[in-house]
KOLTOR-464515 format. One record per residue (C-alpha): x negated, y negated, z; residue in one letter. Coordinates in steps of 0.1 Angstrom, whole numbers, padded with zeros to 4 digits, always signed. Layout:
# KOLTOR-464515
XYZA ...
END
This chain:
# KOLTOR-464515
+0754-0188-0156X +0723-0194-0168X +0695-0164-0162X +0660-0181-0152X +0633-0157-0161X +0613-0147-0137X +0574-0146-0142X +0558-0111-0133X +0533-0113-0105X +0499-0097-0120X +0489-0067-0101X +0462-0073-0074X +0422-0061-0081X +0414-0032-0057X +0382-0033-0039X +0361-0014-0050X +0351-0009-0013X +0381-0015+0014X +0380-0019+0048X +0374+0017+0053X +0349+0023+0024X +0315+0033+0037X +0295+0011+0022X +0259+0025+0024X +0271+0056+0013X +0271+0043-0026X +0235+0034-0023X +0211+0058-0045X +0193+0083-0029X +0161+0074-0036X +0165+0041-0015X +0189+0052+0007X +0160+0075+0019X +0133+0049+0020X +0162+0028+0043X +0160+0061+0064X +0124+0067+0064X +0123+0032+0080X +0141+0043+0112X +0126+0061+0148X +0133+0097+0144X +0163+0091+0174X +0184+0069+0149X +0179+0089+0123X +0192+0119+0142X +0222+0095+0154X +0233+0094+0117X +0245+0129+0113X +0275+0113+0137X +0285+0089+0111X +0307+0114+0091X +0305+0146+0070X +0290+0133+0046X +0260+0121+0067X +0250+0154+0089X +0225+0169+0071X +0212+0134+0055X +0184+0133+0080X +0174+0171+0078X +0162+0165+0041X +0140+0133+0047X +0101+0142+0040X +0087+0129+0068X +0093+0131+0110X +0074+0105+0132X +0067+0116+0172X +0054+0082+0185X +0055+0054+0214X +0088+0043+0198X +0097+0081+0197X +0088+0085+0232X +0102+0048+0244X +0139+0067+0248X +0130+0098+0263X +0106+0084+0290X +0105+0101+0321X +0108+0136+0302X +0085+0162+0314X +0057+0173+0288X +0079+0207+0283X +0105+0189+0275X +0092+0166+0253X +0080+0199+0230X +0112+0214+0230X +0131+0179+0216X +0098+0181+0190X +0106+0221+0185X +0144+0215+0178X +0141+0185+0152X +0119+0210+0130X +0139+0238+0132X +0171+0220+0122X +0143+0205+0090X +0149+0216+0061X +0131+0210+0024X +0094+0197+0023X +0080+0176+0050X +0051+0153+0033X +0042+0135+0063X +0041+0143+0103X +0029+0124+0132X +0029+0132+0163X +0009+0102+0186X +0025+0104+0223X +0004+0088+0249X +0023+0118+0276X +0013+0148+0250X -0014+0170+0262X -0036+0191+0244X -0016+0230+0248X -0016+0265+0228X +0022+0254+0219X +0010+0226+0195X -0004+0258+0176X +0032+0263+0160X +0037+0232+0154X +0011+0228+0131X +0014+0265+0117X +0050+0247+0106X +0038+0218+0089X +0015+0241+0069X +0040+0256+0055X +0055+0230+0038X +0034+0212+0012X +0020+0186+0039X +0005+0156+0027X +0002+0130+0055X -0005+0146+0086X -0017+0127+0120X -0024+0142+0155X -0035+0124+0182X -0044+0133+0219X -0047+0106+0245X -0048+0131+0275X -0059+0166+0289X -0086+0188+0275X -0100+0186+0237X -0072+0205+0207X -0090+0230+0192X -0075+0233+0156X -0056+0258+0146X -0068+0274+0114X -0038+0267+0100X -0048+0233+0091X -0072+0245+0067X -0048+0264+0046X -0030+0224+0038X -0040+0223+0004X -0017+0195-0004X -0032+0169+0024X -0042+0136+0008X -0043+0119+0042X -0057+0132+0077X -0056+0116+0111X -0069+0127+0143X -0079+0120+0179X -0097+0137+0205X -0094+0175+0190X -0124+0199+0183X -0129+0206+0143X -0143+0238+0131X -0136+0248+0102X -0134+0283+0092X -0161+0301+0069X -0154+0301+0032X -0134+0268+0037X -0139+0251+0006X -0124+0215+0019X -0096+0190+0011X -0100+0185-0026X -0069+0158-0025X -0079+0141+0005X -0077+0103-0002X -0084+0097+0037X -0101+0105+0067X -0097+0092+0101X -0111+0105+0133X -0113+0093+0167X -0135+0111+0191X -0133+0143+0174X -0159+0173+0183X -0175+0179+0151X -0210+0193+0140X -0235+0171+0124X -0238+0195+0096X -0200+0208+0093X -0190+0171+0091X -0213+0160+0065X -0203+0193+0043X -0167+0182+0049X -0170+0147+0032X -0187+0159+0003X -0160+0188-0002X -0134+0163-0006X -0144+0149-0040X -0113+0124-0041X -0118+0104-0008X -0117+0071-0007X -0115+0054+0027X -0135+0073+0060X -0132+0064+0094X -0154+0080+0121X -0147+0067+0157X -0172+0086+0184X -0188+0088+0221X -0208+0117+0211X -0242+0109+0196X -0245+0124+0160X -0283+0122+0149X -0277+0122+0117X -0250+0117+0092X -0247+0120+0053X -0223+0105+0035X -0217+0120+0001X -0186+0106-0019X -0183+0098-0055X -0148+0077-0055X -0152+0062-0016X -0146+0028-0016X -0145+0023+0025X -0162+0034+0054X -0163+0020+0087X -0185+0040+0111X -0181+0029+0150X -0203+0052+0176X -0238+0062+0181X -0251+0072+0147X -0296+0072+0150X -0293+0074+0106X -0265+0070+0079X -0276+0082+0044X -0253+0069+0017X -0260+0092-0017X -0237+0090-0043X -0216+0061-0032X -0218+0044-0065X -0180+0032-0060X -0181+0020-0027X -0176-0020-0016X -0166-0020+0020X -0192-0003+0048X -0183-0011+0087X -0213+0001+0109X -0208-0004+0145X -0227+0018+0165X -0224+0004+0200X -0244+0022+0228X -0269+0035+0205X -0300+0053+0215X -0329+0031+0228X -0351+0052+0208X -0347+0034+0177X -0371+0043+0143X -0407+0041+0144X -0422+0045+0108X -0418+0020+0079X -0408+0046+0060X -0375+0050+0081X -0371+0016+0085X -0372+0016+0046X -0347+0042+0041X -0322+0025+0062X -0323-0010+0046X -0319+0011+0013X -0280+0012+0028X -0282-0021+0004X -0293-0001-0024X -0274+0027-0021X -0241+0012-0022X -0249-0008-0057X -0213-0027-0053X -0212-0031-0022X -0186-0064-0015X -0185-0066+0023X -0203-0054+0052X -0203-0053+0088X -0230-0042+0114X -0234-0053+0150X -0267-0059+0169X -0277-0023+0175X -0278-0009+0140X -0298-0042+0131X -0324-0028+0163X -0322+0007+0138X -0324-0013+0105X -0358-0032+0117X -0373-0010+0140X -0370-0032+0170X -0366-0020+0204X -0351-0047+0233X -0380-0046+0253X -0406-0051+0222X -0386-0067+0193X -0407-0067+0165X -0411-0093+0144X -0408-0074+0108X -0410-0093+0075X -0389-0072+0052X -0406-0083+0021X -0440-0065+0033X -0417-0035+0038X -0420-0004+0009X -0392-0015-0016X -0373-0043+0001X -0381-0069-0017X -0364-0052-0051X -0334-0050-0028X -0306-0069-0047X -0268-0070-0034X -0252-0081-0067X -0210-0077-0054X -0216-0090-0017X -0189-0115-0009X -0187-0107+0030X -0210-0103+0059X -0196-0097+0096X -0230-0098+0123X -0217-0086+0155X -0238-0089+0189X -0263-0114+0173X -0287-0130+0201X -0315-0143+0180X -0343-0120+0179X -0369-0122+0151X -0358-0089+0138X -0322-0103+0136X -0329-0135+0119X -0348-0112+0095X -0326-0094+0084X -0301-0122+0083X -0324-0140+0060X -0328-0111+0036X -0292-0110+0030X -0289-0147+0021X -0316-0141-0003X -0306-0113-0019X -0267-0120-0023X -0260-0144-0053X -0222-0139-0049X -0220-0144-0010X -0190-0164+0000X -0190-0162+0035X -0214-0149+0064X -0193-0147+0101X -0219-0143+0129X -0204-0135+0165X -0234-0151+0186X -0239-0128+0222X -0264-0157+0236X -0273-0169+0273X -0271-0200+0270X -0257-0231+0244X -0294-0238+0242X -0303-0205+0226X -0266-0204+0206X -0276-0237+0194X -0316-0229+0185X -0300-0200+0163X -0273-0218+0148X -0306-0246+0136X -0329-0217+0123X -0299-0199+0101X -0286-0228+0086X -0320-0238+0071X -0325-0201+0057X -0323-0203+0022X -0295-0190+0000X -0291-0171-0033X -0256-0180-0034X -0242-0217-0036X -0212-0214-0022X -0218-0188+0006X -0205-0203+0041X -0218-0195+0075X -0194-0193+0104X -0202-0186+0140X -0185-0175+0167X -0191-0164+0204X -0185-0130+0212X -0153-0138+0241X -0134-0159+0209X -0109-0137+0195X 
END
């Protein structure tokens, strides 16, 4: 009988990853770890279920975020108990921790937080955020000052004193706070000790009566609160200034000299490419008060008319109802801006008569720049 050969079968390709592999496993650290860094501090914790292999993944991460999302799965949990779930999670940390946040809308301001802080200090913070939304004013610990490493500082509602001999953030790229207790002086002295900052936020109920802003590489600043003078020096880098000082005194500046100084803002920010002011800090620019607005020609005033915003591309004009002083000012801006693209004004007006009587007088105003656009708005639009 005949044999018939038989063809051999070839052998079958493994998988590199079966059924059973874990796939996520085989990513590389370095994005495994931004994949982690993107979940709620709960799911990361969750991992260390997943196997061996994944129970002390979380403990190295860099960075632990305490927020709404945070608190979303634990609500109903008493204030206690809430700082002992925080107080675990750091003690089971381990390796550097660049960034912290802790923003719970239930926290309260309390000696305990002391510790927490005292920990984050003690490993080579950079990104740091507290924020209060309850209870008493956090006096900070000093602590905080020893975080040499801090390139980015958040806080809300705490009191800041620094210690003597404190000699600043020197790598502090920002600065936000949101009605923090701070002296006029001491805050002042702060920005100018941190020589690399480049965006500063001030958010504020108090009244500061003055403020100087010293800061050879800023490039933003957005100032919302009641501010009676801002005096830029140095600033030769910044382009984006936010002035919104709502609720400001009634006892606006008197003398042409200060009215001078404070449209020098223009001068003293040489590259300045957008700004925004609402109706108050215009009442401080011109020297107008609302029950006497003065009609001021800023062309007869000591140095204005040399004023020349070369970078300008954006203006925002909050609170704008049409007083002389306003239109002013409005009309110094068109002339002195050659690369203005666009001008938004939010119009805060009685009546469609007086919206439409200021809409008339703008629109004639002449223009340095071609191409610069004027939009308006009423203040209820979003």
């Amino acid at each position: 009988m005949k044999k018939t050969s038989s063809s051999r079968m070839a052998p079958k390709k493994r998988n590199t990853c079966d059924s059973n592999s874990d796939i996520i496993s085989h990513v590389p650290g370095n994005i495994l770890e931004k994949i982690l860094m993107c979940l709620p501090i709960q799911d990361l914790v969750r991992t260390s279920l997943l196997s061996r292999k994944w129970r002390y993944v979380w403990m190295k991460l860099p960075q632990l975020v305490f927020d709404t999302t945070f608190y979303g799965v634990l609500d109903g949990r008493t204030h206690a108990e809430l700082l002992m779930i925080i107080y675990q999670v750091l003690l089971l940390h381990h390796g550097p921790l660049t960034k912290f946040r802790l923003s719970l809308s239930e926290l309260e301001s309390c000696p305990q937080i002391d510790q927490l802080i005292l920990f984050v200090s003690n490993n080579d913070i950079q990104d740091f955020t507290l924020c209060f939304w309850k209870g008493e004013l956090y006096k900070l610990p000093s602590s905080l000052y020893l975080c040499s490493q801090l390139k980015h500082l958040n806080l809300r509602s705490c009191m800041l004193k620094p210690p003597s001999g404190f000699e600043g953030f020197t790598r502090l790229l920002s600065l936000v706070l949101k009605e923090v207790v701070i002296a006029e002086d001491v805050l002042s002295s702060l920005i100018s000790s941190c020589p690399l900052l480049e965006e500063l936020a001030l958010y504020s109920s108090t009244s500061l009566d003055s403020l100087e802003v010293n800061g050879p590489n800023l490039k933003k600043v957005r100032c919302d609160g009641h501010f009676r003078s801002i005096c830029f020096t140095n600033t030769s880098r910044l382009a984006n200034v936010e002035i919104y000082s709502k609720g400001v005194r009634e006892d606006p500046f008197r003398s042409e000299e200060e009215i001078s100084s404070s449209v020098m803002l223009l001068e003293s920010v040489p590259v300045i490419e957008s700004l925004g002011l609402d109706f108050c800090y215009v009442k401080a620019f011109t020297g107008a008060t609302s029950a006497s607005p003065t009609v001021l020609d800023f062309s007869e005033v000591h140095g204005c008319s040399d004023v020349s915003v070369n970078q300008l591309r954006r203006v925002d004009m909050k609170n704008i109802s049409g007083t002389k002083p306003e239109l002013e000012f409005i009309k110094l801006l068109l002339a002195k801006s050659p690369m203005l693209d666009t001008m938004l004004i939010e119009l805060n007006s009685e009546s469609v008569a007086d919206e439409l009587r200021i809409v008339k007088e703008l629109t004639r105003l002449r223009r340095a720049s071609p191409q610069a656009e004027m939009n308006f708005v009423h203040q209820d639009e979003d």
